[in-house]
FIMARNU-966290 format. One record per atom (N, C-alpha, C): residue in one letter; x, y, z; atom name. Coordinates in nm, 2 decimals. Example, Ala and Ser with C-alpha at 12.3 -4.5 7.8 and 13.67 -1.06 7.14 Angstrom:
BEGIN
A, 1.32, -0.57, 0.78, N
A, 1.23, -0.45, 0.78, CA
A, 1.32, -0.33, 0.78, C
S, 1.28, -0.22, 0.71, N
S, 1.37, -0.11, 0.71, CA
S, 1.29, 0.00, 0.79, C
This chain:
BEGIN
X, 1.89, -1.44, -0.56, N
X, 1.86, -1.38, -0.42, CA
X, 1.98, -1.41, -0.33, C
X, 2.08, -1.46, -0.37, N
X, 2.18, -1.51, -0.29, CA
X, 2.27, -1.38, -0.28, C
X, 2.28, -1.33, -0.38, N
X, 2.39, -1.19, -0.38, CA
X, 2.33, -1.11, -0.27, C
X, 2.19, -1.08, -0.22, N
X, 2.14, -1.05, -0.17, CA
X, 2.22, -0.96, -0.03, C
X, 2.20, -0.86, -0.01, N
X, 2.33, -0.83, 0.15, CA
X, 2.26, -0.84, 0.27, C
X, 2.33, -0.81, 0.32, N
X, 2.23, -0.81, 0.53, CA
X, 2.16, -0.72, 0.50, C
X, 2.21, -0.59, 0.49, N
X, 2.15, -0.47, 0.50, CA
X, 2.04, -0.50, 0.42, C
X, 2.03, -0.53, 0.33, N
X, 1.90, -0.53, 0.23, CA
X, 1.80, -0.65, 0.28, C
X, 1.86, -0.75, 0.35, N
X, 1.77, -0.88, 0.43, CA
X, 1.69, -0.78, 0.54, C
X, 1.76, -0.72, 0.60, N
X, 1.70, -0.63, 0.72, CA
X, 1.63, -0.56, 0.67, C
X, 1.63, -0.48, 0.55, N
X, 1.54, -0.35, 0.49, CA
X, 1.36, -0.47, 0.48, C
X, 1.38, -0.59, 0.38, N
X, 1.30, -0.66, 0.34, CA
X, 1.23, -0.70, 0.46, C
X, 1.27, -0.74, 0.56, N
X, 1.18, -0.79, 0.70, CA
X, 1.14, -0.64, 0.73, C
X, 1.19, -0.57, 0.78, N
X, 1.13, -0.44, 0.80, CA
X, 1.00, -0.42, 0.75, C
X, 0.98, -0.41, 0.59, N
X, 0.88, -0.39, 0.52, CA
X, 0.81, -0.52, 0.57, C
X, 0.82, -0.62, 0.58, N
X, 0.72, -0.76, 0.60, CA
X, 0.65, -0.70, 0.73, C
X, 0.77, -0.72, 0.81, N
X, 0.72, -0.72, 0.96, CA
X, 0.60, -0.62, 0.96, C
X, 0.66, -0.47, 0.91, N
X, 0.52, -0.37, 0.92, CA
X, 0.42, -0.38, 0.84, C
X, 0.40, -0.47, 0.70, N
X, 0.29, -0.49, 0.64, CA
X, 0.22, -0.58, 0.74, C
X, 0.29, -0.65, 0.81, N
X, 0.18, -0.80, 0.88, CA
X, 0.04, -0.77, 0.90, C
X, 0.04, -0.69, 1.01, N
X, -0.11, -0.64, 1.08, CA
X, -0.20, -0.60, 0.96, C
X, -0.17, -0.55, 0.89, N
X, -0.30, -0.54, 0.76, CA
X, -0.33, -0.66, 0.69, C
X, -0.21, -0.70, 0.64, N
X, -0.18, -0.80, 0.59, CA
X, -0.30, -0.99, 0.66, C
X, -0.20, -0.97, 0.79, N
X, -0.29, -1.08, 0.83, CA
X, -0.43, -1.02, 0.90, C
X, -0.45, -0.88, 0.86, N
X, -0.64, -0.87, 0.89, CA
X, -0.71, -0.88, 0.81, C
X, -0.65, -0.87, 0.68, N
X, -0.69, -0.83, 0.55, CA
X, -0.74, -1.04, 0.53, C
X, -0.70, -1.14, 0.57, N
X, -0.69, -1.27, 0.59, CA
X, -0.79, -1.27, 0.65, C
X, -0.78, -1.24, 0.76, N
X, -0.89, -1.27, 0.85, CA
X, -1.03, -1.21, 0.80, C
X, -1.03, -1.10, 0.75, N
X, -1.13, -1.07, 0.66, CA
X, -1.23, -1.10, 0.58, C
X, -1.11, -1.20, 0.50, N
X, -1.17, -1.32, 0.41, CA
X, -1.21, -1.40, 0.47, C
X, -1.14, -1.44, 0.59, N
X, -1.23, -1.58, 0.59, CA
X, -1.35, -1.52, 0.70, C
X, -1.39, -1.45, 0.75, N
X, -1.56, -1.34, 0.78, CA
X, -1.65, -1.36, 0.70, C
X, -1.58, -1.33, 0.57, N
X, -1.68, -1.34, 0.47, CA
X, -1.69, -1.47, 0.36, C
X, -1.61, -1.55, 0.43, N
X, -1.65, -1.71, 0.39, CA
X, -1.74, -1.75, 0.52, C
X, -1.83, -1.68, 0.59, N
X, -1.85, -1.75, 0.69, CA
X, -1.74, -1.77, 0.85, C
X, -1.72, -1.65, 0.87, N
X, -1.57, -1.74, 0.97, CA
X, -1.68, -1.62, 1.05, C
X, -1.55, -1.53, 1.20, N
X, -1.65, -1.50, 1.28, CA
X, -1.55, -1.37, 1.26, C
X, -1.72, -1.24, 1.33, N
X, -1.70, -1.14, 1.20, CA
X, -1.55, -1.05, 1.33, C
X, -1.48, -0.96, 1.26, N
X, -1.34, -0.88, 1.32, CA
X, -1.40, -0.77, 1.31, C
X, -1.50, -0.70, 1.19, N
X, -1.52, -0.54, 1.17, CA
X, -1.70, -0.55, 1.21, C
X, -1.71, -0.37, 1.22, N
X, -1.84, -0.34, 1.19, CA
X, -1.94, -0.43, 1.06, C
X, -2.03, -0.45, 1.12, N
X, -2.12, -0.52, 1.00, CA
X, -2.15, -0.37, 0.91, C
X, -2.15, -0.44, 0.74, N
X, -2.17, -0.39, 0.66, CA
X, -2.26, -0.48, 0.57, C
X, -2.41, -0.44, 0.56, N
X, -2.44, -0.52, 0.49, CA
X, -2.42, -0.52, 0.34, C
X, -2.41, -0.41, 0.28, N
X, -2.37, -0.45, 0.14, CA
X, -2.26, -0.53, 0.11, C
X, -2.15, -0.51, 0.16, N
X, -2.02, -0.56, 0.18, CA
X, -2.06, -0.72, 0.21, C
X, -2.11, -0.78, 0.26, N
X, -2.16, -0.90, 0.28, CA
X, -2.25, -0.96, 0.13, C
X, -2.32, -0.87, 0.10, N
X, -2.38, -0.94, 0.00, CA
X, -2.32, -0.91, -0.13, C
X, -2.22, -0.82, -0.08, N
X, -2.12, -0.80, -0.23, CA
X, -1.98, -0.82, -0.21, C
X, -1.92, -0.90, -0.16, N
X, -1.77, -0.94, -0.08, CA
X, -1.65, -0.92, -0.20, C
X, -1.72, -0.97, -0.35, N
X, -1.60, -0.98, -0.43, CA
X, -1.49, -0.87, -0.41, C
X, -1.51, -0.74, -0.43, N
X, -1.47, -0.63, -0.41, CA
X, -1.34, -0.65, -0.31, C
X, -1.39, -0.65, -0.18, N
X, -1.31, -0.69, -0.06, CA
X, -1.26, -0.81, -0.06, C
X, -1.25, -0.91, -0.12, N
X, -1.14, -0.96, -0.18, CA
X, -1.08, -0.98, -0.24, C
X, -1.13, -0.92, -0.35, N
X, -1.00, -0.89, -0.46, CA
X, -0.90, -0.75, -0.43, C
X, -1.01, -0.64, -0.32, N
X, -0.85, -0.58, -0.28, CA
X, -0.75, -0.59, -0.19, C
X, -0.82, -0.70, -0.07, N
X, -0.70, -0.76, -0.01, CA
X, -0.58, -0.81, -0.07, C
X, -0.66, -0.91, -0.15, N
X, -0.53, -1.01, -0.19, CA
X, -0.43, -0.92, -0.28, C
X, -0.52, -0.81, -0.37, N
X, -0.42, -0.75, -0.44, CA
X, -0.32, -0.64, -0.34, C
X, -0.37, -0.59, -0.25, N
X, -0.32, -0.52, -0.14, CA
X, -0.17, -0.58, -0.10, C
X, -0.24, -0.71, -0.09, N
X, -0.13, -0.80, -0.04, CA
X, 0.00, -0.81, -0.11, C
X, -0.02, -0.84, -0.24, N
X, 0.06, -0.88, -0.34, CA
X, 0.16, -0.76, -0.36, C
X, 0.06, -0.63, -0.34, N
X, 0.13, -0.50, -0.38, CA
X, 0.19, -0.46, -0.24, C
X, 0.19, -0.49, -0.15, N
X, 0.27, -0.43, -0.03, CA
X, 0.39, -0.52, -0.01, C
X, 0.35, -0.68, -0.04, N
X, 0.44, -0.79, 0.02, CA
X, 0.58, -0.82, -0.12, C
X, 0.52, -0.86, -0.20, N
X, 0.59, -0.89, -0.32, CA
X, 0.61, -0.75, -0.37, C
X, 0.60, -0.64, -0.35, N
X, 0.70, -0.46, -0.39, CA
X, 0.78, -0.47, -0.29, C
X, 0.76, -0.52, -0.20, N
X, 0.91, -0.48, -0.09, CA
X, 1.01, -0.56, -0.17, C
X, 0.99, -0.66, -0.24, N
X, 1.11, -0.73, -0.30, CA
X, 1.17, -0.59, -0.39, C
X, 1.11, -0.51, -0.47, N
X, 1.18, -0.42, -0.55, CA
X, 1.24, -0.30, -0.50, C
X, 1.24, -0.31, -0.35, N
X, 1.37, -0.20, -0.32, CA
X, 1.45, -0.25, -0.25, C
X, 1.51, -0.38, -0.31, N
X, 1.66, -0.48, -0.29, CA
X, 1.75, -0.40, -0.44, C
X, 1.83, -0.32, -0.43, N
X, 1.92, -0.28, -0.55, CA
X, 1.99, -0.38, -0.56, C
X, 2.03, -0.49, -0.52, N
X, 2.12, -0.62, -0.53, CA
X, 2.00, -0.72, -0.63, C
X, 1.82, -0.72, -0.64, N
X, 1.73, -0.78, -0.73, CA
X, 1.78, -0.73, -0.83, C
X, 1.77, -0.55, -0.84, N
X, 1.74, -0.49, -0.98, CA
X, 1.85, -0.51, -1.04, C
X, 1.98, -0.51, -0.98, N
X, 2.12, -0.48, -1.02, CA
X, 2.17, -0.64, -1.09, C
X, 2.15, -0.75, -1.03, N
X, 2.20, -0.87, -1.08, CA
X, 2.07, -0.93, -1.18, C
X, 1.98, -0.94, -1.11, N
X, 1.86, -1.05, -1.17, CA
X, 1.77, -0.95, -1.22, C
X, 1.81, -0.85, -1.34, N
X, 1.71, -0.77, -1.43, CA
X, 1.58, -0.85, -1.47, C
X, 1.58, -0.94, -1.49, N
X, 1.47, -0.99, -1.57, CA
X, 1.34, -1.02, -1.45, C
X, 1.43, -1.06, -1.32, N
X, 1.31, -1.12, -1.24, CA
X, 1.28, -0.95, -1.21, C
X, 1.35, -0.89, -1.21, N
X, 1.29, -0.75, -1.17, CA
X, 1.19, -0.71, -1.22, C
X, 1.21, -0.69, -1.33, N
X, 1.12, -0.67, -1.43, CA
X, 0.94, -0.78, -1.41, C
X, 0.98, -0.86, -1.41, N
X, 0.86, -0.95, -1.36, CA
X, 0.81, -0.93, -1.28, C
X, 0.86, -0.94, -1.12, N
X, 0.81, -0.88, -1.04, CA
X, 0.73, -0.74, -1.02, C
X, 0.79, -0.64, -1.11, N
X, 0.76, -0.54, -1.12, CA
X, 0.62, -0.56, -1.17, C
X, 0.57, -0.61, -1.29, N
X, 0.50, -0.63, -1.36, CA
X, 0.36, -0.69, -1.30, C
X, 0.40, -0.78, -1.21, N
X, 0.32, -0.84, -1.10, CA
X, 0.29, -0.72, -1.03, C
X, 0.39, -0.67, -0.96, N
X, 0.36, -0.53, -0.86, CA
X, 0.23, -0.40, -0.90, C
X, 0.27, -0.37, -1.05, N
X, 0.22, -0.30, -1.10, CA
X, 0.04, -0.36, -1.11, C
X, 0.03, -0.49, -1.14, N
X, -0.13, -0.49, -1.19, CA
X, -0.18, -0.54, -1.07, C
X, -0.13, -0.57, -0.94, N
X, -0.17, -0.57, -0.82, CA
X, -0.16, -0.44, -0.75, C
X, -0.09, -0.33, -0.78, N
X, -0.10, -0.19, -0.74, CA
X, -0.27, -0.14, -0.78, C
X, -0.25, -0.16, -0.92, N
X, -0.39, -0.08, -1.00, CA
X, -0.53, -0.16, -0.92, C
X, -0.50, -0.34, -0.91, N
X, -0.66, -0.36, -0.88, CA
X, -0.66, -0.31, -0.75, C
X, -0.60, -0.25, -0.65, N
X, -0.61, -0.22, -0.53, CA
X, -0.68, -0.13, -0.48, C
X, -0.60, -0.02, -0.62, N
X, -0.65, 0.14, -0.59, CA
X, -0.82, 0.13, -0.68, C
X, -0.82, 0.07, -0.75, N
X, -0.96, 0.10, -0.83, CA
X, -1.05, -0.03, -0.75, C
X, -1.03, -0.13, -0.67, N
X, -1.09, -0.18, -0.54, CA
X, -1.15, -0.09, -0.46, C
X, -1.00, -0.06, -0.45, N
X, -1.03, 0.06, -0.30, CA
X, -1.12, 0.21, -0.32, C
X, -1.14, 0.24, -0.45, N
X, -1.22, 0.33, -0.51, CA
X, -1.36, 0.27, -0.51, C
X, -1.40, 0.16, -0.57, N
X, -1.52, 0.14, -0.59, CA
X, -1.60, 0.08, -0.47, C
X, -1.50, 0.04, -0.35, N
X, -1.58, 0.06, -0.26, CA
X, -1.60, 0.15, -0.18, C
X, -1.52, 0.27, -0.18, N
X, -1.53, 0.38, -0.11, CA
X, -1.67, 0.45, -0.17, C
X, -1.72, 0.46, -0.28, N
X, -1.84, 0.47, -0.40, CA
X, -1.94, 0.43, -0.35, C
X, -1.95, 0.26, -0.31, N
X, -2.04, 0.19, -0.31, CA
X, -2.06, 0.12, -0.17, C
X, -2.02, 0.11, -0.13, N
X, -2.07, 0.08, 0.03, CA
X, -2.08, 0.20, 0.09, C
X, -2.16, 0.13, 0.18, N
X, -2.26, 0.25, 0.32, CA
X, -2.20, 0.18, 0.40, C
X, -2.10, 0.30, 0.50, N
X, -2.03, 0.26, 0.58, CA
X, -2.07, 0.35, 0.69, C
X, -2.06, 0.30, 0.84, N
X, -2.08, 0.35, 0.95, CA
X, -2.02, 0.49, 0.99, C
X, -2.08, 0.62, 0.99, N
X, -2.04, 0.74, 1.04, CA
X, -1.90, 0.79, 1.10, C
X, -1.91, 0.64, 1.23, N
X, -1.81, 0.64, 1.31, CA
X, -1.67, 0.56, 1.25, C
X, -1.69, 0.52, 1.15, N
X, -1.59, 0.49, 1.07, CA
X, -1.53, 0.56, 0.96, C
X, -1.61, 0.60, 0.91, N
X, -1.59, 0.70, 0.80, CA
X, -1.65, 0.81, 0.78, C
X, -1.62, 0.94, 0.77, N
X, -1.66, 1.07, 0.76, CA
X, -1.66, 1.10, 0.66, C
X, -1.71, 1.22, 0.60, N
X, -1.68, 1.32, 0.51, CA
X, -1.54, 1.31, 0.47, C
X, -1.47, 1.34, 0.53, N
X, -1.31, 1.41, 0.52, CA
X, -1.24, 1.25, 0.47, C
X, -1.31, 1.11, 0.53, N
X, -1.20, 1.02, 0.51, CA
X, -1.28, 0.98, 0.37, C
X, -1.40, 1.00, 0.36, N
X, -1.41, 0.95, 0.23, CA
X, -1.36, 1.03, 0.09, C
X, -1.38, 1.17, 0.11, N
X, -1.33, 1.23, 0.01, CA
X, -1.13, 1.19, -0.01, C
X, -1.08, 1.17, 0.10, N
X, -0.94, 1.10, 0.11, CA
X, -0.91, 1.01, 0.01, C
X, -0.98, 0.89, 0.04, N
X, -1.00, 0.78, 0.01, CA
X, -1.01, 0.77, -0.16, C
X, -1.07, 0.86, -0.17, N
X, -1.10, 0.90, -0.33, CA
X, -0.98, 0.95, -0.38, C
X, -0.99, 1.09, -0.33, N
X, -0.83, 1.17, -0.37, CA
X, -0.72, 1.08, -0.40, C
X, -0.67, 0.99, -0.31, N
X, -0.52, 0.89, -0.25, CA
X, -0.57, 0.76, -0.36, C
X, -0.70, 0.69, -0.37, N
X, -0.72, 0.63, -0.46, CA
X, -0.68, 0.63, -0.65, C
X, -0.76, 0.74, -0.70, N
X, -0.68, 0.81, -0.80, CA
X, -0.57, 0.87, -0.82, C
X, -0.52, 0.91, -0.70, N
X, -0.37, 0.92, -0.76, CA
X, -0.27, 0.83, -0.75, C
X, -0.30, 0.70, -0.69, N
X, -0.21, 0.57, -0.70, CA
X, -0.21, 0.55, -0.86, C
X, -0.40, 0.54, -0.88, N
X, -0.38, 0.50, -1.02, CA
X, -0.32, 0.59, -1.11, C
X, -0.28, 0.73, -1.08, N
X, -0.21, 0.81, -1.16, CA
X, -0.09, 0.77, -1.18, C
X, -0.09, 0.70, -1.02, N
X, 0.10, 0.71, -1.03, CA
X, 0.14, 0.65, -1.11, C
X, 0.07, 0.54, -1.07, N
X, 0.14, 0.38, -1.12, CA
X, 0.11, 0.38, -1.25, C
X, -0.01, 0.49, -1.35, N
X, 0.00, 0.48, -1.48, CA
X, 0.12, 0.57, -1.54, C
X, 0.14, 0.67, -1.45, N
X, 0.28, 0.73, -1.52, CA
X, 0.42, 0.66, -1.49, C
X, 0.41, 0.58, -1.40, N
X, 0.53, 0.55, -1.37, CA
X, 0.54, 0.39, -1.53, C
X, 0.42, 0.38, -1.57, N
X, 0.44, 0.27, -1.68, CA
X, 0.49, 0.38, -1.82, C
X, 0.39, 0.51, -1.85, N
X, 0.47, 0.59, -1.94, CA
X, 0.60, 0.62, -1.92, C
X, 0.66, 0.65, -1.77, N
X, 0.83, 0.67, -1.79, CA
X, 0.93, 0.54, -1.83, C
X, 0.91, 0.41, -1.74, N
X, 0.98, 0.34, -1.78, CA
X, 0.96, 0.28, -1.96, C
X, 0.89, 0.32, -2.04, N
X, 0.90, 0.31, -2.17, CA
X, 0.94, 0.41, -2.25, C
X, 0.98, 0.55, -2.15, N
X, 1.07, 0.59, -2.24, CA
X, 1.22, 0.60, -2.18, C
X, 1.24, 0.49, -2.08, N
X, 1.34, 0.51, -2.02, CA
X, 1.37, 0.63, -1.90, C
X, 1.29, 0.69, -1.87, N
X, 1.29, 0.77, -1.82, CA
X, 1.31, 0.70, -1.67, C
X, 1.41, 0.64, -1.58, N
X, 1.42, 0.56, -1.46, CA
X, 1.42, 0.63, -1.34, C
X, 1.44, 0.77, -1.33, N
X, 1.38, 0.86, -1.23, CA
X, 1.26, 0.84, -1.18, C
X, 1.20, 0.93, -1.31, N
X, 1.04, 0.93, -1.27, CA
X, 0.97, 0.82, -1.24, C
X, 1.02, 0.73, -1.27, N
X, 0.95, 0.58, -1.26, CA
X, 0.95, 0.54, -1.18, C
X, 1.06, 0.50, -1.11, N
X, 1.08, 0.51, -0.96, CA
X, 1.04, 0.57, -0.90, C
X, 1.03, 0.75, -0.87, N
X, 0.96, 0.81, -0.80, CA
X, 0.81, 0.78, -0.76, C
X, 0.75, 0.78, -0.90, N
X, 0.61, 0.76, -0.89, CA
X, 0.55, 0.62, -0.87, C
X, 0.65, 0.51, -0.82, N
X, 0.63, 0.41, -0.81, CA
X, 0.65, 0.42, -0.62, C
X, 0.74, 0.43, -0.65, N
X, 0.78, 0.48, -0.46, CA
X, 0.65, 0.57, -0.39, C
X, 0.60, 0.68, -0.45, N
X, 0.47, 0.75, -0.37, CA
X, 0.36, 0.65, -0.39, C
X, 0.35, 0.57, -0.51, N
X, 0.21, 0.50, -0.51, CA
X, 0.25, 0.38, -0.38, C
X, 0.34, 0.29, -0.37, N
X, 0.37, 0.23, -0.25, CA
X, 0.35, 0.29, -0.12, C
X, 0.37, 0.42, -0.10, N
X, 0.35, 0.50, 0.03, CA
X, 0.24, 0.50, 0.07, C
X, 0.11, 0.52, -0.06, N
X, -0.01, 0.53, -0.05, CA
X, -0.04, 0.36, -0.04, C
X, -0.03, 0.27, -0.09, N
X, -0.08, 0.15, -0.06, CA
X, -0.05, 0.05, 0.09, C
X, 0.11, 0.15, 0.11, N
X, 0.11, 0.10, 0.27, CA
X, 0.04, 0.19, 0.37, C
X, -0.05, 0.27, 0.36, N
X, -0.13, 0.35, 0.44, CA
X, -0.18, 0.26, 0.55, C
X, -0.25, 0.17, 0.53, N
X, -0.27, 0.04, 0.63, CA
X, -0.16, 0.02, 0.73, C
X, -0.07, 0.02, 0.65, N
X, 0.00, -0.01, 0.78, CA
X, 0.03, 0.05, 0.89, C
X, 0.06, 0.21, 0.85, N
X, 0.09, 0.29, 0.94, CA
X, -0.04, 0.32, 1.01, C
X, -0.18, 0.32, 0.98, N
X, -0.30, 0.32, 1.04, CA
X, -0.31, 0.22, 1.15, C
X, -0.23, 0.10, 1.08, N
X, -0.27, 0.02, 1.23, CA
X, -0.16, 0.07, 1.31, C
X, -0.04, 0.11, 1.32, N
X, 0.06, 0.14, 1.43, CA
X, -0.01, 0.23, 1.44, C
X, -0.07, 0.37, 1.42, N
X, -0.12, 0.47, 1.52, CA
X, -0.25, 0.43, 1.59, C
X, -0.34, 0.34, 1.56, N
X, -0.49, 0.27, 1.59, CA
X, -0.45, 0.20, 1.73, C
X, -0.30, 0.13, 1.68, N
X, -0.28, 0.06, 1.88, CA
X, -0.21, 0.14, 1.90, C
X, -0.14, 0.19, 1.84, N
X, -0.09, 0.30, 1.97, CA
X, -0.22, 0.32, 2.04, C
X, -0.27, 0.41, 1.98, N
X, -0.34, 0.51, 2.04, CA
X, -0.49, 0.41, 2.17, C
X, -0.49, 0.29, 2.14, N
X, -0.54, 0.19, 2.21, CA
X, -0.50, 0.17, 2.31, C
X, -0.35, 0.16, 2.31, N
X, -0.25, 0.11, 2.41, CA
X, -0.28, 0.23, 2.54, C
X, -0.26, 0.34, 2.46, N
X, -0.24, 0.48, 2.55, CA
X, -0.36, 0.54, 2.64, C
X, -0.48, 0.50, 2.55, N
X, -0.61, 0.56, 2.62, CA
X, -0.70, 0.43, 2.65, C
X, -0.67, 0.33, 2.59, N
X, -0.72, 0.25, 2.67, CA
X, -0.86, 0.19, 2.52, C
X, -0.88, 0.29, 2.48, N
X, -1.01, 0.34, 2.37, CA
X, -0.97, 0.28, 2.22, C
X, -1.14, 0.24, 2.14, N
X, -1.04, 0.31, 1.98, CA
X, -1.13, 0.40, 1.94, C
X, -1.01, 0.46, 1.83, N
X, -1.08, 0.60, 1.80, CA
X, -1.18, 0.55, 1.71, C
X, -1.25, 0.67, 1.73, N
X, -1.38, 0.62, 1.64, CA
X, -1.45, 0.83, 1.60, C
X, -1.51, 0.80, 1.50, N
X, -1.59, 0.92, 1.44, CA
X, -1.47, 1.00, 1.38, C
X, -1.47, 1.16, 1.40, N
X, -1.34, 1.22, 1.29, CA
X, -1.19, 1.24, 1.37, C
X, -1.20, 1.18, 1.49, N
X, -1.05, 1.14, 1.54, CA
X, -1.00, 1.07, 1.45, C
X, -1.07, 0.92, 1.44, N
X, -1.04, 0.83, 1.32, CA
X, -1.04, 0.86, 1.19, C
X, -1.11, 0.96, 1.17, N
X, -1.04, 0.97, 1.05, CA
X, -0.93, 1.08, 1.04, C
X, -0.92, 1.10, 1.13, N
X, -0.82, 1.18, 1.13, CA
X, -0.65, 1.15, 1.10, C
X, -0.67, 1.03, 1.22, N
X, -0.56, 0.94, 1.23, CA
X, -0.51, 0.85, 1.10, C
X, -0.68, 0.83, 1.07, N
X, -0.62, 0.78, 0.89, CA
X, -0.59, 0.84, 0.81, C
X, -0.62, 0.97, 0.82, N
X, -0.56, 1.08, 0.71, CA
X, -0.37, 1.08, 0.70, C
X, -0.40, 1.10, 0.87, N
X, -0.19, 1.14, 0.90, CA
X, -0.14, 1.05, 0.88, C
X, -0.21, 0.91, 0.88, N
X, -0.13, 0.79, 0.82, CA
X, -0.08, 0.83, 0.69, C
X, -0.15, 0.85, 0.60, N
X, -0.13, 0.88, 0.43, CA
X, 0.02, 0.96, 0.45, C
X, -0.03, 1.08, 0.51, N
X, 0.04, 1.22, 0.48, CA
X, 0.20, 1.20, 0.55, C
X, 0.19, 1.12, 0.67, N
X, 0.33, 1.07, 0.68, CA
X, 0.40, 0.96, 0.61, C
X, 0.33, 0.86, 0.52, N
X, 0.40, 0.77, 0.43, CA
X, 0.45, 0.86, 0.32, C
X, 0.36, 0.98, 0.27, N
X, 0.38, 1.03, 0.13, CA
X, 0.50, 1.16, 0.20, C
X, 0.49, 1.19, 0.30, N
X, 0.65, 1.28, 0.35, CA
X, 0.77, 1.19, 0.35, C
X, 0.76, 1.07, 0.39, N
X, 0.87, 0.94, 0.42, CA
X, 0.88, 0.95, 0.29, C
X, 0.79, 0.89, 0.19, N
X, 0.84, 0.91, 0.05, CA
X, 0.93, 0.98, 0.01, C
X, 0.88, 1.13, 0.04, N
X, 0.98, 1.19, -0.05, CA
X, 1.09, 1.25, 0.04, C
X, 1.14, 1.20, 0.13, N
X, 1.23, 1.22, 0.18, CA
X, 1.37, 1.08, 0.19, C
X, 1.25, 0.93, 0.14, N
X, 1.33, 0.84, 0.08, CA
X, 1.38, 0.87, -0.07, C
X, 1.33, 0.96, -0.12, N
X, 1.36, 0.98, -0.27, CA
X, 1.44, 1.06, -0.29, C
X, 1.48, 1.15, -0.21, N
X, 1.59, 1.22, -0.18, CA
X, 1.70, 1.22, -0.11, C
X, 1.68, 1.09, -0.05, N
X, 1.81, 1.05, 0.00, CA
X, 1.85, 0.91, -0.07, C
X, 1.77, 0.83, -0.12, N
X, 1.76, 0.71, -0.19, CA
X, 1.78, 0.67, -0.34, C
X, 1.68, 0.76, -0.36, N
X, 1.65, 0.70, -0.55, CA
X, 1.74, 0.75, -0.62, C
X, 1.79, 0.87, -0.59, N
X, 1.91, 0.92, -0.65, CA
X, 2.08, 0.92, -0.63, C
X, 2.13, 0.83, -0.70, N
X, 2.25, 0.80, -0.64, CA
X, 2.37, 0.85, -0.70, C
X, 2.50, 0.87, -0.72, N
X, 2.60, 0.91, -0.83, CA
X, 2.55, 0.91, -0.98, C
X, 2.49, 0.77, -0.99, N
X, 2.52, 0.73, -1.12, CA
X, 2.38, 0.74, -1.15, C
X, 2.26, 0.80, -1.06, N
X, 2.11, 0.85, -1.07, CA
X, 2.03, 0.71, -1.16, C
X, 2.08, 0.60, -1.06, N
X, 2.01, 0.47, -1.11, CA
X, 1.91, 0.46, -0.94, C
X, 1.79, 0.48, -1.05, N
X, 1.66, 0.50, -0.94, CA
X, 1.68, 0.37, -0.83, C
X, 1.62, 0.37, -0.70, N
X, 1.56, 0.26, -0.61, CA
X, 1.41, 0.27, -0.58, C
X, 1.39, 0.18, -0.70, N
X, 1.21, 0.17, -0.72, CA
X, 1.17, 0.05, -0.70, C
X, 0.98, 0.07, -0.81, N
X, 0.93, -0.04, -0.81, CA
X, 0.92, -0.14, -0.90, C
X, 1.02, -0.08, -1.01, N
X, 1.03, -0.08, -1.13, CA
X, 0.95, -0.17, -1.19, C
X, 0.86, -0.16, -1.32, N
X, 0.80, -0.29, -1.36, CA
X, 0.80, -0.29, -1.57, C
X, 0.89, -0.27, -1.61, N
X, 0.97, -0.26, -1.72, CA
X, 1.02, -0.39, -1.75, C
């Protein structure tokens, strides 16, 4: 990590700093349902069935906090092997996330004013296709294919930082009206969260992943 550059120190806080707010709610969450004092709407299934919601935090966590390590090209480029590991970590903390985050979208009864129509079928859609991603991005990197792998490693990260950009428009829009949104504003807002990570995506991928020598800037987990 020492080879490490500024520029790439600064990219890595970047990513931290904007994971935090989910990151440390996603904490606080846990300890709600050890008994702590409660942050969200009561859900009672969610209470009597918590494992879910902790296992996709922490994996949440793992996958937003420890992937930002894999778009350092000074990791992948010097210390192949930890890349590779990390990746590997990345990857099976990507999957419990999305198929978390699926089976409670399924199985909990959640409040109207939190979730609609429109955000649940989302939720579904954006869920399965992480797990698409991140399964194709394991068929490319075994046949070498380091484009695609990267790419579809890079959109499934877009989609798992959705949180984050949810919470920057949720205070915003707190800060501005005073209010939080609630019913299909809100899900509204969580929608454009998605749809602006997955345009950043591929407009990081086109200015990023592709370089002279078309050595991807991924998640890589090979």
């Amino acid at each position: 990590m020492g080879s490490v550059t500024r520029c790439e120190w600064a990219l890595l806080a970047t990513i931290l700093l904007y994971s935090f707010v989910p990151a440390f709610g996603g904490l606080l969450r846990i300890l709600e349902l050890a008994g702590g004092p409660a942050i969200a709407p009561e859900n009672p299934r969610a209470m009597t069935d918590p494992l879910p919601i902790v296992l996709h935090i922490l994996s949440s966590f793992v996958f937003c906090i420890v992937g930002a390590l894999q778009f350092l090209p000074s990791l992948r480029r010097n210390t192949p092997a930890l890349h590779r590991r990390v990746g590997r970590t990345v990857v099976v903390a990507g999957l419990a996330s999305a198929l978390t985050g699926l089976w409670m979208t399924t199985h909990y009864t959640l409040p109207a004013e939190i979730q609609g129509p429109a955000l649940f079928w989302a939720r579904i859609v954006l869920s399965l296709s992480m797990i698409g991603l991140i399964t194709w991005a394991l068929f490319a990197i075994r046949s070498r294919n380091h484009l695609s792998h990267g790419a579809a490693m890079f959109r499934a990260y877009a989609i798992g930082q959705g949180a984050s950009t949810q919470a920057v428009l949720g205070i915003g829009w707190i800060i501005v009206t005073g209010t939080e949104a609630l019913g299909p504003l809100r899900d509204g807002m969580m929608i454009i969260a998605w749809i602006l990570n997955l345009l950043i995506a591929e407009m990081l991928i086109r200015r990023l992943l592709i370089n002279r020598d078309r050595t991807p800037l991924g998640l890589t987990a090979s």
